[in-house]
Backbone bond lengths (Angstrom), bond angles and torsions (degrees), N, CA, C in turn:
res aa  C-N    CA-C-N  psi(-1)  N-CA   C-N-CA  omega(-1)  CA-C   N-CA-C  phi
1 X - - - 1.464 - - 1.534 110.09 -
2 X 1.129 128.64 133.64 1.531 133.63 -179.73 1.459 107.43 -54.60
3 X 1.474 110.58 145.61 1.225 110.57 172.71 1.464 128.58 -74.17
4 X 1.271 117.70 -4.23 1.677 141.32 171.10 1.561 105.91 -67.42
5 X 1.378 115.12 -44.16 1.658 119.69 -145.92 1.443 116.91 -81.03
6 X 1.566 109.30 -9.69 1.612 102.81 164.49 1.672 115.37 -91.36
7 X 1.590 113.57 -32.08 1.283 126.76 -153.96 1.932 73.53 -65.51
8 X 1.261 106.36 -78.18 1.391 129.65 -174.52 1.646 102.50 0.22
9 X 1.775 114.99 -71.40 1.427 138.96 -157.18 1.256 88.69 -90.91
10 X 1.178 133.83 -5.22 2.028 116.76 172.44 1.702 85.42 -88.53
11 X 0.909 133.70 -66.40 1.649 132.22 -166.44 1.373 97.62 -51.95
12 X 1.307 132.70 -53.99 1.526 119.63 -172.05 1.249 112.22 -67.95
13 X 1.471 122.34 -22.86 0.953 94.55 166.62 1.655 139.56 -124.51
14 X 1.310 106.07 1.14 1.602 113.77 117.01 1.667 123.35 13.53
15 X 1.408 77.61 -85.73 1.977 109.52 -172.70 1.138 97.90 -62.69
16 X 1.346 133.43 -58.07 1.685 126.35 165.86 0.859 125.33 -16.82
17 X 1.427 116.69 -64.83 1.857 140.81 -146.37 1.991 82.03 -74.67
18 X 1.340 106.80 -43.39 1.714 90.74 -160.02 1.351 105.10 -65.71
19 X 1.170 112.52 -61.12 1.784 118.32 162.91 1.476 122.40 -29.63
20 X 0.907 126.67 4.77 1.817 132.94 -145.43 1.848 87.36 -106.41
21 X 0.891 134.12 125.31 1.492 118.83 159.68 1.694 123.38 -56.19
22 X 1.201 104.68 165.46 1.539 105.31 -174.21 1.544 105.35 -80.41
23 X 1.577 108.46 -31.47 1.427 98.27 -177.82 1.403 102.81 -101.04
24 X 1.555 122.24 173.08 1.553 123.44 -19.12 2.208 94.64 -65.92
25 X 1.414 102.27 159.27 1.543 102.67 -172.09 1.353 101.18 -76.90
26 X 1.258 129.56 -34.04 1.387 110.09 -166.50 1.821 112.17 -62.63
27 X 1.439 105.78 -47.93 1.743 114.89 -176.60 1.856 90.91 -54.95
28 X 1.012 130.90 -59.88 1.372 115.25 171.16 1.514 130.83 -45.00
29 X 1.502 111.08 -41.91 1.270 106.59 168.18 1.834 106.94 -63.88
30 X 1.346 148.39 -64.47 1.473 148.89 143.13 1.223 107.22 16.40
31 X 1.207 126.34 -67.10 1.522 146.96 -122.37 2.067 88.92 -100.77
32 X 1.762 96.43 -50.54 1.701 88.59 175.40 1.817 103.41 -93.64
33 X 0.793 137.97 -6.89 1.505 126.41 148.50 1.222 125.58 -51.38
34 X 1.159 123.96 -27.88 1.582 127.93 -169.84 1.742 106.21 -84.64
35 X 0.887 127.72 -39.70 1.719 114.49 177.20 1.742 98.22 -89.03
36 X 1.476 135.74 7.18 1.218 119.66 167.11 1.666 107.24 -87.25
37 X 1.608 99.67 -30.29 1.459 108.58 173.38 1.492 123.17 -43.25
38 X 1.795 89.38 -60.52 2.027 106.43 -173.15 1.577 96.49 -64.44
39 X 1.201 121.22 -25.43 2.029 116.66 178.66 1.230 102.56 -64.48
40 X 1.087 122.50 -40.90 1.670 124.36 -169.05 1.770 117.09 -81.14
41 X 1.638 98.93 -28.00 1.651 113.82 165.84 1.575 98.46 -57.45
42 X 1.628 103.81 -60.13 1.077 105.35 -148.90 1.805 125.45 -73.85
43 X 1.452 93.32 -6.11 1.641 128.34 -160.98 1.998 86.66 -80.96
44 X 1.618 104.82 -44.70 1.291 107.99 -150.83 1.573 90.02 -90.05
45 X 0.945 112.16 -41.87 2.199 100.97 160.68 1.226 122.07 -43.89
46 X 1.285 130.76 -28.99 1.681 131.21 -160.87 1.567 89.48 -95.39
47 X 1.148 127.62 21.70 1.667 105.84 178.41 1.775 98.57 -165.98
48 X 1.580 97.60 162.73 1.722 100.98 -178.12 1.106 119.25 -58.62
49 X 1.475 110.33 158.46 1.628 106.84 171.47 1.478 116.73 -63.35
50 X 1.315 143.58 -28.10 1.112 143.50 150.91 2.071 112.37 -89.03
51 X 0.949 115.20 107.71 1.522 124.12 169.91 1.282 128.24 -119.05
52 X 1.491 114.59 145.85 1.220 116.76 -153.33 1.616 99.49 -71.18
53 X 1.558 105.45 168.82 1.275 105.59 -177.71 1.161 139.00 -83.97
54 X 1.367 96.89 24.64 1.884 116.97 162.57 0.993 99.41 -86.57
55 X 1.654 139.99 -46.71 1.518 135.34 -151.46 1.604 94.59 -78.65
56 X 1.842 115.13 -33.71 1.471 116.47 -167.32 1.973 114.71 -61.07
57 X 1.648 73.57 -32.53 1.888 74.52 -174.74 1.050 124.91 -57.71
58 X 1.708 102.06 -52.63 1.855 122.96 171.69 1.607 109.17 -40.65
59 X 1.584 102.23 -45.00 1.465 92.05 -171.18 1.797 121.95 -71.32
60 X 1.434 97.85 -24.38 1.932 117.96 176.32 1.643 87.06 -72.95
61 X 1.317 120.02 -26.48 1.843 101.49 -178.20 1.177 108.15 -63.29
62 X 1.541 123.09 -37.35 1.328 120.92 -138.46 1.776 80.89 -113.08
63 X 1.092 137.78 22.31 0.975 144.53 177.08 1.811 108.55 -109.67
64 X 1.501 108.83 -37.31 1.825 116.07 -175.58 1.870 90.76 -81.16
65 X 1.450 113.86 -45.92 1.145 104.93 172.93 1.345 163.21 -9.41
66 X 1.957 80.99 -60.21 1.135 128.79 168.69 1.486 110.02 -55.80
67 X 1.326 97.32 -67.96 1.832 117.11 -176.24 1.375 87.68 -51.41
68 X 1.068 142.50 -63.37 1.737 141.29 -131.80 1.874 95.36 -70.04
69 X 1.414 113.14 -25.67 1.632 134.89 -164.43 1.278 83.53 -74.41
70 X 1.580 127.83 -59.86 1.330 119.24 -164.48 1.690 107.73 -81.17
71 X 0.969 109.93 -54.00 1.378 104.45 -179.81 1.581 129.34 -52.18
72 X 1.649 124.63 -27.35 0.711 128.31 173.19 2.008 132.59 -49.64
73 X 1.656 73.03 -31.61 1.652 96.30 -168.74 1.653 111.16 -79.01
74 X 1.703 117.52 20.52 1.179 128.50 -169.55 1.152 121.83 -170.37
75 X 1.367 109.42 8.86 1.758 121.92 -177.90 1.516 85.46 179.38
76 X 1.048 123.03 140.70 1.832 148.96 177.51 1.624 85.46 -89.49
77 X 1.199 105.71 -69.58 1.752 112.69 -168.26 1.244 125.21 -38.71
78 X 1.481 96.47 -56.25 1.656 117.36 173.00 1.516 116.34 -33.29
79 X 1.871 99.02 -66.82 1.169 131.26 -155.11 1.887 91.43 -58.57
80 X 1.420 101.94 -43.85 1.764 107.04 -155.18 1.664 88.49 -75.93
81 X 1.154 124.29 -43.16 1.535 131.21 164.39 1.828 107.44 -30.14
82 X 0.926 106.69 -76.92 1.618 108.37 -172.51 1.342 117.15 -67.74
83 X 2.076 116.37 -27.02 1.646 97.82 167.41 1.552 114.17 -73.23
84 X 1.300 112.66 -35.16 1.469 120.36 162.59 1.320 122.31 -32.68
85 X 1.589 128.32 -31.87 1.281 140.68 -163.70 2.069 86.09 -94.13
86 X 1.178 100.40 -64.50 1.172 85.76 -171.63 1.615 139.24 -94.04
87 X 1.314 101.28 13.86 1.842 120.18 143.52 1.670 109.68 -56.83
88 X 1.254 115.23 -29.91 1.755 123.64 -158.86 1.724 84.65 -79.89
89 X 1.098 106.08 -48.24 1.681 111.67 -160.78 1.635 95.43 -69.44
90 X 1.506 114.26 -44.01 1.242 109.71 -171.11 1.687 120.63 -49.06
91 X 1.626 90.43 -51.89 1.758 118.25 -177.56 1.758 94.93 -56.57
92 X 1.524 122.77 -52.89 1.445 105.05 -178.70 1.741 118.58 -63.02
93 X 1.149 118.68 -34.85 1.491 98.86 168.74 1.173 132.53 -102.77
94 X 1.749 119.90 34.30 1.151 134.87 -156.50 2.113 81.95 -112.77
95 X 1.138 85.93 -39.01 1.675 97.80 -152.79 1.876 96.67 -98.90
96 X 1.270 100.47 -6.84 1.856 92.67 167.77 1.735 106.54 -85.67
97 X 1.530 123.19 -0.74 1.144 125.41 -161.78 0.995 103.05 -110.27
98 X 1.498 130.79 -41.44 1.532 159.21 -136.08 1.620 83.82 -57.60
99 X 1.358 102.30 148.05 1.703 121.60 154.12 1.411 110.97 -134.47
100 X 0.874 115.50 99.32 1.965 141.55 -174.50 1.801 85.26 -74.95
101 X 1.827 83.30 125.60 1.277 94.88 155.30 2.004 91.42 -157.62
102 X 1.207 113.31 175.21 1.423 116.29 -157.87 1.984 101.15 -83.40
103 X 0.674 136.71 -19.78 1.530 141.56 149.30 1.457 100.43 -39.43
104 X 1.433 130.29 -70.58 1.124 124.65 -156.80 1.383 107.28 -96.59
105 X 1.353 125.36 3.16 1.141 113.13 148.39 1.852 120.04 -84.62
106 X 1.332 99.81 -6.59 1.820 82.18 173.77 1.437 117.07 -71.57
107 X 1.331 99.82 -20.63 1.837 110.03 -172.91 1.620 97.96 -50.11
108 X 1.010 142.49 -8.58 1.395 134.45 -174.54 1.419 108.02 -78.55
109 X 1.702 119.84 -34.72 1.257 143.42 163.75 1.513 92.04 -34.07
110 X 1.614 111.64 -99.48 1.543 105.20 -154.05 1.895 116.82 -58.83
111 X 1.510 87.60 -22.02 1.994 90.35 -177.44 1.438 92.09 -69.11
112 X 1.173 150.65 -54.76 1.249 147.05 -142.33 1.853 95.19 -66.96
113 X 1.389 107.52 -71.42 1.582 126.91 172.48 1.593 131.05 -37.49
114 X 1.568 106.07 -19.30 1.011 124.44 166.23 1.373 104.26 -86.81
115 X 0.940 123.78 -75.72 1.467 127.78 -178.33 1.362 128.47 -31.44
116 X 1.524 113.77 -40.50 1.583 137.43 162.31 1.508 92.65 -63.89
117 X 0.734 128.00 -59.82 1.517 113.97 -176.10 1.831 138.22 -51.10
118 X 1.605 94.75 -37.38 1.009 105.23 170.19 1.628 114.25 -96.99
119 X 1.335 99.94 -26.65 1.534 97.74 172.74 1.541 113.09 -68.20
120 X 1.044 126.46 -9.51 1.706 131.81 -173.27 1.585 88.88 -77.45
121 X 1.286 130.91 -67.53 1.654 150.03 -129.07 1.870 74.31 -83.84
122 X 0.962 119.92 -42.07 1.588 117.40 -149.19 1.750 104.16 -78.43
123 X 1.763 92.42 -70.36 1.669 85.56 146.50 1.339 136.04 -6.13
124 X 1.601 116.26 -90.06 0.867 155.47 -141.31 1.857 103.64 -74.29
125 X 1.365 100.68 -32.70 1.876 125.98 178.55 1.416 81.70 -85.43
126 X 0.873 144.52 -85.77 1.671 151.77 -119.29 1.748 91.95 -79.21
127 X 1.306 131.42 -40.74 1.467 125.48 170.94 1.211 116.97 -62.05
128 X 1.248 98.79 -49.08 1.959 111.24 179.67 1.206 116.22 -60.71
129 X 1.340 129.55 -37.28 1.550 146.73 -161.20 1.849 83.01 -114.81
130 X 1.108 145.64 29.82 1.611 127.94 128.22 1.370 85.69 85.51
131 X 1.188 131.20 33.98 1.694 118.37 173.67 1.013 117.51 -138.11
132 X 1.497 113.94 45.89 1.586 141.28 -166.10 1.916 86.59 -59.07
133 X 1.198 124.34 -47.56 1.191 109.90 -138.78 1.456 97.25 -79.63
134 X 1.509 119.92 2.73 1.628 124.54 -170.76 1.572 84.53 -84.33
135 X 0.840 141.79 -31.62 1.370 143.62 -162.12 1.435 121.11 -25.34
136 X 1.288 99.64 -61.30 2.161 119.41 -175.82 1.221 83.66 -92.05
137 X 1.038 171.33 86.44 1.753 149.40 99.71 1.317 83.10 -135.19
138 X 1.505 144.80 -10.51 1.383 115.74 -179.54 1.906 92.73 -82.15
139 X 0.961 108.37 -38.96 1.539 126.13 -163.06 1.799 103.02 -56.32
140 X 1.330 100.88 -46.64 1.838 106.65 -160.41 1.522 87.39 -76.74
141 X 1.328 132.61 -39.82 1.554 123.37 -159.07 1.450 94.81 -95.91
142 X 1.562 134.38 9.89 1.671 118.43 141.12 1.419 124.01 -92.81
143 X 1.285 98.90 -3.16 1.551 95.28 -179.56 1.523 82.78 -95.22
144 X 1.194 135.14 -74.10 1.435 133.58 -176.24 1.729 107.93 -24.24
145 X 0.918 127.96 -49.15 1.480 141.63 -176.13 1.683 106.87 -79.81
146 X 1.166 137.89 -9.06 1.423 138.75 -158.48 1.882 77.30 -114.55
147 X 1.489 89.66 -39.47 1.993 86.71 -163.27 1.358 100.02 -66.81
148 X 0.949 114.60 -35.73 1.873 120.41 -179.35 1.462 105.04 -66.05
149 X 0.990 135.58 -37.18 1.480 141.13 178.75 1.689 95.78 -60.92
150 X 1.287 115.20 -44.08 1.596 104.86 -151.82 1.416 98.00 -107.38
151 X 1.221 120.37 -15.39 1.644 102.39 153.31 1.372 123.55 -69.65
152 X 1.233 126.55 -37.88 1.331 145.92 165.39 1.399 98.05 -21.73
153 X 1.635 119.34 -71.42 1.138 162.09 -162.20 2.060 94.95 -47.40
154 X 1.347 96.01 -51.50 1.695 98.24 -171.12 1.286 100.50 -87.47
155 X 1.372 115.14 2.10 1.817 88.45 171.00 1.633 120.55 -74.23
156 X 1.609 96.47 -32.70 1.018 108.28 -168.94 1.854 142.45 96.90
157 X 1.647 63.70 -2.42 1.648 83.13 -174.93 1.833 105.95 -89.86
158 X 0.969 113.74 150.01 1.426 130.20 -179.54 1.902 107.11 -76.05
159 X 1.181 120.74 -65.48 0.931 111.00 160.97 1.529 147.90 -44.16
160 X 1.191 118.78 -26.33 1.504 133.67 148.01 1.124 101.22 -73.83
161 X 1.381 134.20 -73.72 1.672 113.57 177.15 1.101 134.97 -13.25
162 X 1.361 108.79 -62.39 1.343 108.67 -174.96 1.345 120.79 -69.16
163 X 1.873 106.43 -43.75 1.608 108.81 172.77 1.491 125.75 -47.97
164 X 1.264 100.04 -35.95 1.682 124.60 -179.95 2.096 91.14 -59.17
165 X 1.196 117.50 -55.55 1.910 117.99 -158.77 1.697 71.41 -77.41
166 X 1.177 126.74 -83.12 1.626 122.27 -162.42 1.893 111.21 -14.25
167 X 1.323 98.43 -54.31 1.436 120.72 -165.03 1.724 98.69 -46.27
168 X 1.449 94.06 -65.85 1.671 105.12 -174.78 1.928 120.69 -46.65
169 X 1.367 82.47 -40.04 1.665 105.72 -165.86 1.685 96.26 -70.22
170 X 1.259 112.41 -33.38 1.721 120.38 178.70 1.967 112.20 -78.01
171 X 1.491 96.81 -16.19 1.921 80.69 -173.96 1.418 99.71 -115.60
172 X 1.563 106.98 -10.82 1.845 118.32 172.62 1.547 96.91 -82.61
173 X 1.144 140.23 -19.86 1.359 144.35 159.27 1.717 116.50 -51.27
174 X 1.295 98.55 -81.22 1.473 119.91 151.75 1.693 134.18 -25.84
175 X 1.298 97.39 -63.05 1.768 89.11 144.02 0.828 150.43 140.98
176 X 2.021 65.61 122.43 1.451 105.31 139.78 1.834 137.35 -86.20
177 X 1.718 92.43 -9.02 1.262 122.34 172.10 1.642 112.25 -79.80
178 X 1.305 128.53 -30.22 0.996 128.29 176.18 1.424 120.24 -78.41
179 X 1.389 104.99 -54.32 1.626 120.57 -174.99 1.393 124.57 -87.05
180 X 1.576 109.54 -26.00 1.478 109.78 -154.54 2.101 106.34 -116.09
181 X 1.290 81.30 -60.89 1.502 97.05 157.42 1.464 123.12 166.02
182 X 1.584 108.58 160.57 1.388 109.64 -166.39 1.720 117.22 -41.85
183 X 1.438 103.69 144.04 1.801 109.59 168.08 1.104 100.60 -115.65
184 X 1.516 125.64 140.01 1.587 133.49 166.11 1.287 96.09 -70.88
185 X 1.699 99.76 138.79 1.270 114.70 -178.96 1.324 132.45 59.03
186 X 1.265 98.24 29.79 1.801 113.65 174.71 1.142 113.52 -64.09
187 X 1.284 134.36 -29.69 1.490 113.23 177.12 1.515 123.12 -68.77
188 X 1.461 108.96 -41.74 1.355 129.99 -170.43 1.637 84.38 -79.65
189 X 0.966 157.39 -58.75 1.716 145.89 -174.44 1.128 91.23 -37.35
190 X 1.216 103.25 -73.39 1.777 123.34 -153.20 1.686 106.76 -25.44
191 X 1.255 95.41 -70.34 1.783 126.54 -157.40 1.751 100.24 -86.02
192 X 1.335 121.87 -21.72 1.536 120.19 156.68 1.550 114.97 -60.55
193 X 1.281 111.20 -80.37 1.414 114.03 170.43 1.168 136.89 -47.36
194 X 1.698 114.00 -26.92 1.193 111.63 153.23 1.835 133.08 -70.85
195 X 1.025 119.65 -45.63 1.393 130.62 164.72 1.573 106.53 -52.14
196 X 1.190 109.44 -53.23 1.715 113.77 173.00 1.783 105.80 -41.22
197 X 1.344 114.83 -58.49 1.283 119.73 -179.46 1.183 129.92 -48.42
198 X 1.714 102.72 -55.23 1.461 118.98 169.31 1.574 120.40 -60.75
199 X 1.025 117.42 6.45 1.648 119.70 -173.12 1.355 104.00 -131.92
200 X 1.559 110.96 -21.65 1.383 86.71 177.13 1.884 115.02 -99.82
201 X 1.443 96.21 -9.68 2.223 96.66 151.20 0.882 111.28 -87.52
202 X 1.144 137.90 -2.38 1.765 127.04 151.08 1.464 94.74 -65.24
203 X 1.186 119.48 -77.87 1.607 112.86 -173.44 1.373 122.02 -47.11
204 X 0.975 136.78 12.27 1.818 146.29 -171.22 1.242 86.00 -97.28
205 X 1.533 132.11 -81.33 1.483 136.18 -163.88 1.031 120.59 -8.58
206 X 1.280 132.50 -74.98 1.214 134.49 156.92 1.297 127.81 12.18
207 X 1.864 102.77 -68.28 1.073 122.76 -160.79 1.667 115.35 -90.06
208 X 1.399 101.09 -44.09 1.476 130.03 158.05 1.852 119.90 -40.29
209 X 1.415 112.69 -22.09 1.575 133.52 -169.07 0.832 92.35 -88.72
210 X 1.672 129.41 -68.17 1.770 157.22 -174.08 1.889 92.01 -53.11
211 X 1.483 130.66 -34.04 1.339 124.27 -166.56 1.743 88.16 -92.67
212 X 0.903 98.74 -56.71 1.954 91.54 -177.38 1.250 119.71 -48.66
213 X 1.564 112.48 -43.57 1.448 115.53 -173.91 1.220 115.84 -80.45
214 X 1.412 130.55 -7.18 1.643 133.60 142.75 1.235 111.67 -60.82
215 X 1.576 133.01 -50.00 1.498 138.17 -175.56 1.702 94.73 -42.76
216 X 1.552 110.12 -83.31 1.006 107.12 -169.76 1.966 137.67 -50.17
């Protein structure tokens, strides 16, 4: 199969899902399942049929992910429940790869500072706006999500990097649109940066396999 023909059909259909009407919800929920699907095809091409158990985790990430896509669209909680599950998976095979050197430990600096930042505004909406009880699960899945950023961060790889900043930039999108206040063009942010993310730690594997299989 050409190496063009998944990247190709995740963007088309991507671009679909936004165009897709909201009603009826289920064909919408379908419609954004389907390029998390071809990520997960395409996740499971970039690496051996047997892979070490860094590549396995990433792939169970992009597997809670998945769920978190569907669940979201019918429970907030749920949804934040299952990306939460699979940030955990991410951070474990992000960090069986990791090569620590003191550069990439400062990255904790700006991830940390970012996070306080938006975690203040988010907070800070969610008490005011009567949604005290979002409080502790909004809180554990930014630290969970900041941690995924900064393992990302020690692999060293560019491609997790970026998916890892994409990732953040897609649920600090998200909300801040929900809780804090409207963003123009939140849907199309949202679901760009997110798909962007998810495809480009699918595309790490590869490289991430080649880093393990030196470890070992």
């Amino acid at each position: 199969m050409k190496s063009w023909f998944f990247p190709v059909l995740i963007a088309l259909m991507a671009a679909l899902y936004l165009v897709i009407p909201s009603d009826p919800l289920p064909v919408k929920v379908i419609f954004k399942l389907i390029p998390m699907i071809l990520i997960m095809f395409y996740a499971r091409g970039q690496v051996a049929s047997k892979s070490a158990g860094a590549i396995r985790f990433i792939l169970i990430g992009l597997v809670f992910c998945t769920l978190g896509d569907a669940f979201i669209a019918v429970s907030f909680v749920a949804g934040l429940g299952a990306f939460l599950v699979g940030h955990v998976f991410y951070c474990l095979g992000f960090f069986k790869v990791s090569r620590i050197n003191k550069w990439r430990l400062a990255a904790i600096i700006p991830i940390a500072l970012y996070s306080f930042t938006i975690g203040s505004g988010l907070i800070s909406a969610l008490r005011t706006g009567g949604e005290g009880g979002l409080v502790i699960p909004v809180i554990a899945y930014m630290v969970i999500i900041s941690l995924m950023a900064f393992s990302a961060m020690m692999t060293g790889n560019r491609w997790a990097i970026s998916g890892s900043i994409l990732f953040v930039l897609s649920d600090s999108i998200l909300s801040w649109n929900m809780f804090v206040a409207a963003v123009p063009y939140s849907d199309v942010l949202i679901m760009s940066t997110y798909y962007s993310a998810q495809f480009l730690i699918a595309s790490s594997l590869a490289h991430l396999q080649q880093i393990k299989e030196r470890i070992v």
